[in-house]
C-alpha positions in Angstrom: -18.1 21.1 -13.0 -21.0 18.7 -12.4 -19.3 15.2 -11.6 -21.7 12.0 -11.0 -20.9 10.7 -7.5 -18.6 7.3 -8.4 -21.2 5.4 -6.1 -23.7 6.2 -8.5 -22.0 4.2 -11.5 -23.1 1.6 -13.5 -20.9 -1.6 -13.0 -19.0 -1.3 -15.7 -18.5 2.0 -15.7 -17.6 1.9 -12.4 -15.0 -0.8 -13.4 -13.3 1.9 -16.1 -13.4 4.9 -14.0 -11.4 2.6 -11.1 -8.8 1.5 -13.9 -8.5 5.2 -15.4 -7.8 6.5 -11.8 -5.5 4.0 -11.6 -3.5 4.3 -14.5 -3.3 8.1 -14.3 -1.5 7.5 -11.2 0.3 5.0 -12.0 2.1 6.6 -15.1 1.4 10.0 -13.5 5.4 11.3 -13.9 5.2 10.2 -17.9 1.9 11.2 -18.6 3.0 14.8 -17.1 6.2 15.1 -18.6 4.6 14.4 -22.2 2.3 16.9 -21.6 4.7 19.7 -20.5 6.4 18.7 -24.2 3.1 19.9 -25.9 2.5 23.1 -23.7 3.8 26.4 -24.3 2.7 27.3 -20.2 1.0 25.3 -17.3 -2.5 25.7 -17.8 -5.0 25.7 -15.1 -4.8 22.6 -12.8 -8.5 22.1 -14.0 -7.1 21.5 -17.5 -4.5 19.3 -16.8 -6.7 17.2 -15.1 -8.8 16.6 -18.0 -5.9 16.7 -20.3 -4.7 13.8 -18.0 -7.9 11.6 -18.7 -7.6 12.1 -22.4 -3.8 11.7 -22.3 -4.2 8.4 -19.8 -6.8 6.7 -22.3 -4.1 7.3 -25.4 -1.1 6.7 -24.1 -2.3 3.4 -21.9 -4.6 2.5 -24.7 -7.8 2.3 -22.4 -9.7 3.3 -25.4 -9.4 4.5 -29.0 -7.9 7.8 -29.7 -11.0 9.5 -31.2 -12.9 8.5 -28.3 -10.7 9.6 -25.5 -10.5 13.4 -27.4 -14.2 13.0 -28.0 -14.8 12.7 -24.1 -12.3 14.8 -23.2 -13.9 17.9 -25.2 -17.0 17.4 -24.4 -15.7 17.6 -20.2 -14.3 20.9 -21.0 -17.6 22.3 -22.5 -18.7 21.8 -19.0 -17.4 24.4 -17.3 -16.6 27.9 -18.6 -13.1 27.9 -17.0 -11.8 25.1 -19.0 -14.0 25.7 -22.3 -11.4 28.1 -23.7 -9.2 25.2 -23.8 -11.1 23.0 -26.1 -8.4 23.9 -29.1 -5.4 23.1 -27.0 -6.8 19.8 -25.7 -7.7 18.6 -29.3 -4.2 20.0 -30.3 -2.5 18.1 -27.9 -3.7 15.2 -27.9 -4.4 14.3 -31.3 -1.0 14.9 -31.0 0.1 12.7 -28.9 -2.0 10.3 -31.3 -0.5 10.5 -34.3 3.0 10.4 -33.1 2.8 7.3 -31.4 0.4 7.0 -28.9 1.0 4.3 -26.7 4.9 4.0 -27.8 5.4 7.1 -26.4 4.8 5.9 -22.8 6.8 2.9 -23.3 9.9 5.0 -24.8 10.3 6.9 -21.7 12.7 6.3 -18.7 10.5 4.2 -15.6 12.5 6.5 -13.5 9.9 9.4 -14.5 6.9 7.0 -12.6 8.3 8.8 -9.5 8.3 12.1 -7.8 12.0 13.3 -7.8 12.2 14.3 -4.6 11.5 10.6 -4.0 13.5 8.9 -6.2 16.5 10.9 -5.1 15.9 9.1 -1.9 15.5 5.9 -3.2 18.9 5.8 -4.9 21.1 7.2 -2.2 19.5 4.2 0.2 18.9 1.6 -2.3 21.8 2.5 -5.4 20.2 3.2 -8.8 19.4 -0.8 -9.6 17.0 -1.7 -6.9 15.4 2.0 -7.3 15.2 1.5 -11.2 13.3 -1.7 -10.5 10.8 -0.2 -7.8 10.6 2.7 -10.8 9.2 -0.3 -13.3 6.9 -1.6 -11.0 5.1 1.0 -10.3 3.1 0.9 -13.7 2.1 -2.6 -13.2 -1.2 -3.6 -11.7 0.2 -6.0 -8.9 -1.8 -9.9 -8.5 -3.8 -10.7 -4.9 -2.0 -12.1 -1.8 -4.0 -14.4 0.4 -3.3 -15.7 3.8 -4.6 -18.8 4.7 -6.1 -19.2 8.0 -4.5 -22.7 8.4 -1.3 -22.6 6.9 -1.4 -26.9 6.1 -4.3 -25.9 3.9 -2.6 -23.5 1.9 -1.5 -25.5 -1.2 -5.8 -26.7 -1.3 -6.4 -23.3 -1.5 -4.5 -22.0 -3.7 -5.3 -25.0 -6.8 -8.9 -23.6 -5.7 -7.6 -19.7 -6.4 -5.5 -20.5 -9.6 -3.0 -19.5 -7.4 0.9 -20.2 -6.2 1.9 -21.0 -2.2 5.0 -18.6 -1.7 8.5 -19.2 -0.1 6.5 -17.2 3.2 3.6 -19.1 3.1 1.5 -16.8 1.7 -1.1 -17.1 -1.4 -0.3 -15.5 -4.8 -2.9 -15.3 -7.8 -4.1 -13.3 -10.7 -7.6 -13.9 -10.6 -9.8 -10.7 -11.0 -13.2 -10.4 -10.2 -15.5 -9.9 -6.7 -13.0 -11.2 -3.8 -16.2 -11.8 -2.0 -17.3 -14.4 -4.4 -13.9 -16.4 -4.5 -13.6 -20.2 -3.1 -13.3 -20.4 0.6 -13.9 -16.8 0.7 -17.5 -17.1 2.6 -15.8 -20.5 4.4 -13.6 -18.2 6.5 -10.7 -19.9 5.5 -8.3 -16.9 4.1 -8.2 -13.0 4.0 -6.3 -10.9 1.5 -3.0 -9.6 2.4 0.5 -8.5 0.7 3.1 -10.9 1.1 5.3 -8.4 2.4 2.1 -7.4 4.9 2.4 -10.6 6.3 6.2 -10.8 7.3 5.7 -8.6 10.4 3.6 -10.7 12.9 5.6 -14.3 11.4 8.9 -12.3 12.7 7.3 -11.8 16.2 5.8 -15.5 16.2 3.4 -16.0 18.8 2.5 -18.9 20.2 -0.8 -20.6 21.5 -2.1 -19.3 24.7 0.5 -16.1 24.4 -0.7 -12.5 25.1 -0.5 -10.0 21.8 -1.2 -6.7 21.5 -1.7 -5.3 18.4 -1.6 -1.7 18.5 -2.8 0.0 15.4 -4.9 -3.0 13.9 -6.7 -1.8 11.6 -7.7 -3.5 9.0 -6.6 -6.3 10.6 -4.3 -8.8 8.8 -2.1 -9.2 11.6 -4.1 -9.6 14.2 -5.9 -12.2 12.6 -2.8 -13.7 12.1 -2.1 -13.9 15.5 -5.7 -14.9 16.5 -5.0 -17.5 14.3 -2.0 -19.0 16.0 -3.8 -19.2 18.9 -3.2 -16.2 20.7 -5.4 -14.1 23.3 -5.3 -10.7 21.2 -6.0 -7.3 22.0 -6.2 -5.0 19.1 -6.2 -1.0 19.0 -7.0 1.3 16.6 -8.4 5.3 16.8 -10.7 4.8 15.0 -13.6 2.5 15.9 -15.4 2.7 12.2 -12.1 1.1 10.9 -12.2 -1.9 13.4 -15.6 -3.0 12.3 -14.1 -4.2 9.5 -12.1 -6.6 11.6 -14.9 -7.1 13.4 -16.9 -8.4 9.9 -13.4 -10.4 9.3 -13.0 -12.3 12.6 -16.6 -13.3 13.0 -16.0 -14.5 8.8 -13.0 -16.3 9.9 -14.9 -17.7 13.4 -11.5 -16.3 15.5 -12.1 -13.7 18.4 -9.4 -10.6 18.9 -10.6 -7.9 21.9 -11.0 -4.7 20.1 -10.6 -1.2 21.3 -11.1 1.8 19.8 -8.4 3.7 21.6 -5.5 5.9 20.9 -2.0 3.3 21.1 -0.2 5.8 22.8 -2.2 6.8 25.6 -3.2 3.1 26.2 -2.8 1.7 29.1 -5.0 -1.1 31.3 -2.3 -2.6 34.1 -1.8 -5.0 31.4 1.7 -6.6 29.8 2.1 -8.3 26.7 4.0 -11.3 25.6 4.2 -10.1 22.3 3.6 -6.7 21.2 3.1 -5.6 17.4 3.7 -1.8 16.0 2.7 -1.5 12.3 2.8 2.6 13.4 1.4 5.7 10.6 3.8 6.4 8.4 4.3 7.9 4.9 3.1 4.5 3.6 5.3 4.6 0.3 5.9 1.1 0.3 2.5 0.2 -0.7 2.3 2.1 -4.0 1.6 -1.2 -6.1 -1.9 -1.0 -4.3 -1.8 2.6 -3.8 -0.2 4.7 -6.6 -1.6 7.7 -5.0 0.7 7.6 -2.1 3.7 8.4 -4.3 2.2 11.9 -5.1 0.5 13.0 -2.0 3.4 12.5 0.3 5.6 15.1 1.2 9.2 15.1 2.8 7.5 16.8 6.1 5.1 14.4 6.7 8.3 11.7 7.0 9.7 14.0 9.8 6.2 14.5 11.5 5.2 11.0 11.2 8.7 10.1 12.7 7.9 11.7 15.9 4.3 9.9 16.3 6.6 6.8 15.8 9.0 7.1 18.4 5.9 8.0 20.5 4.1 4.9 19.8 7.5 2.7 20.3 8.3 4.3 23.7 4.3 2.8 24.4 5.0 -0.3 23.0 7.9 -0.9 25.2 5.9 -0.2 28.3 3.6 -2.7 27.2 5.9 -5.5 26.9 6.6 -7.8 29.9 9.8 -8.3 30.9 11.4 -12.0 28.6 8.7 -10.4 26.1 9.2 -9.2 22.1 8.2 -6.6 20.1 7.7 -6.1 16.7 8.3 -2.7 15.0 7.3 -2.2 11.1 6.1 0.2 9.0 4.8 -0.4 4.8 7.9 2.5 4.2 10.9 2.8 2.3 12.1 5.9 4.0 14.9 4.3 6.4 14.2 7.6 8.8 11.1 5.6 9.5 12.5 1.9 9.4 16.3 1.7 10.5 16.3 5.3 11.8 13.8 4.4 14.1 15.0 1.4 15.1 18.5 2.7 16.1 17.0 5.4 18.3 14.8 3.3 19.9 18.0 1.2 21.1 19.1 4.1 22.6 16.5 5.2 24.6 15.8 1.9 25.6 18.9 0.0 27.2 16.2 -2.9 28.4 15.8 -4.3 24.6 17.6 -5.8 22.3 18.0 -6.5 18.6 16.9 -10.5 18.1 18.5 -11.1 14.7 18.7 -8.9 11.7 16.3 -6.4 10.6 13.7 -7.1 8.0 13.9 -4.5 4.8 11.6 -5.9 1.9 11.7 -4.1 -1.2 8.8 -4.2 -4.0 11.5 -5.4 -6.7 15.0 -7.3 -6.8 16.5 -9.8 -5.5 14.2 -13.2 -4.3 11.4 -11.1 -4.5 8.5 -12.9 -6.1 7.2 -12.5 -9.2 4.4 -9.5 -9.2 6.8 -7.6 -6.3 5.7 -6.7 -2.9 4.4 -4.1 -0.7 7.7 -2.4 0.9 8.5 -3.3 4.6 10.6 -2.8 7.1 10.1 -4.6 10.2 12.4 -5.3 13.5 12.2 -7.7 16.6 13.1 -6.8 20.0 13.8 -9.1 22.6 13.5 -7.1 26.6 15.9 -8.6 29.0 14.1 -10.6 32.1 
């Protein structure tokens, strides 16, 4: 099937093919589980992909009915393995039209917005109130966080950005539209980042003239957090084509960071850090609000693989960190083999650290969580003994 590259799109239709994308992910588990109602057997995975778009556009009201089977159709003339299944898409979801269309989304249990698998997990760690809150967030486009460069300025900039100044300091708003083209954006004076995004590097609180090492940067919030507060940073990251975006973000923001495209793990210069910062891989299911596809690409293996590359990265980290030095541990996760998990090994292996304070689990929904939610967190300090 032909499809026209999304590069290649006019602005607008750019624009809806971003917000289809998204809401397909978004209400993937309903959308599906409405669709098995109507269908005697899985059809090809071709189908149901177009069956999603139609079903997306119905059910989300994105656009009318007769236009969302209209397209639909005409996608499956296309391509002579889902032609055949012009009859059952019309079927199916002029269907889903006349018996309610949107309604029937909003009648269904949130819980169905997740993978099982996942939601299971969430409810034996969490109990079935904080997980049926993460559920109903999940369909919800989430507002913009911004970090202001100097934190005195940050109630200025957000009357400029329609915005809020949260408990943590950072910048909430729900203005839409080119980020690139918002006040103070081309002044260097604030960068975009979650709320919850932000916690990690305020926990490990560097100071003016301090060392940091942050040791996979990319795409930079935190080290420029930590540029910002006057640190001499050194940021890593594998991959060198992600670090030019920092680069285009600290010479935007007029702050300096020493970049190094290197692997974490094998890095090593003589060099010991006042304060070291881990935001290691992970499974990333935290940051659904931003990233609804995360919730249906992971898989329970990639939490035990991605553990190991953790405690790898940890055991580097602590070599890194001088002696009366801290380190900060976090991952955008709400598996707790990734967050607490790791942070109880760690402890073990590691007599010369210790726990400063408690640990930091943010969840997207509950409790003083602002409105809008937040990215999912877990982050830890460690203190090593002089």
């Amino acid at each position: 099937m032909g499809r026209k590259p999304f590069a290649d799109l006019s602005g607008p239709d750019r624009s809806f093919a971003r917000t289809l994308a998204s809401t397909i992910l978004r209400g993937l588990g309903r959308i599906d589980f409405l669709l098995d109602q109507r269908l005697k057997s899985p059809p090809p995975e071709e189908v149901r992909m177009l069956l999603r778009l139609g079903a997306a556009q119905i059910l989300f009201g994105l656009a009318p009915a007769f236009a969302a089977v209209s397209t639909t159709l005409a996608l499956m003339e296309q391509s002579p393995r889902t032609v055949r299944f012009k009859g059952l898409a019309n079927a199916v979801l002029r269907g889903m039209d006349r018996e309610g269309g949107p309604k029937l989304a909003e009648a269904l249990d949130p819980s169905l917005n997740a993978p099982p698998w996942l939601l299971a997990r969430w409810r034996g760690a969490y109990g079935d109130a904080a997980t049926d809150a993460i559920c109903a967030l999940i369909v919800e486009t989430p507002p913009t966080d911004i970090t202001p460069k100097d934190a005195s300025k940050a109630a200025e900039i957000a009357e400029a950005l329609e915005g809020v100044v949260l408990p943590s300091g950072s910048i909430r708003t729900a203005r839409k539209g080119e980020v690139s083209e918002w006040p103070g954006y081309a002044d260097g004076i604030w960068w975009v980042q979650d709320a919850a995004a932000a916690r990690p590097a305020q926990l490990l609180d560097v100071k003016p003239g301090e060392t940091a090492l942050d040791m996979c940067a990319a795409p930079g919030g935190k080290t420029m957090q930590m540029a910002a507060a006057g640190a001499a940073v050194t940021a890593l990251d594998r991959s060198d084509r992600r670090l030019d975006r920092l680069r285009d973000n600290l010479a935007r923001l007029s702050l300096s960071a020493d970049l190094k495209a290197v692997d974490a793990a094998k890095f090593g210069d003589g060099r010991m850090f006042d304060a070291v910062l881990l935001d290691a891989p992970c499974s990333a299911t935290g940051t659904f609000r931003r990233h609804p596809d995360v919730l249906w690409g992971a898989k329970p293996a990639d939490i035990a693989r991605l553990s190991v590359v953790q405690s790898e990265l940890l055991d580097a980290a602590a070599r890194l960190t001088r002696p009366g030095g801290r380190l900060v541990y976090c991952v955008c996760s709400l598996e707790p083999e990734e967050g607490e998990g790791q942070a109880a090994a760690f402890l073990k292996r590691r007599p010369e650290f210790e726990r400063s304070g408690a640990d930091l689990r943010l969840l997207p929904a509950t409790g003083d969580v602002p409105a809008g939610g937040q990215d999912g967190f877990f982050a830890v300090r460690f203190d090593r003994r002089t």
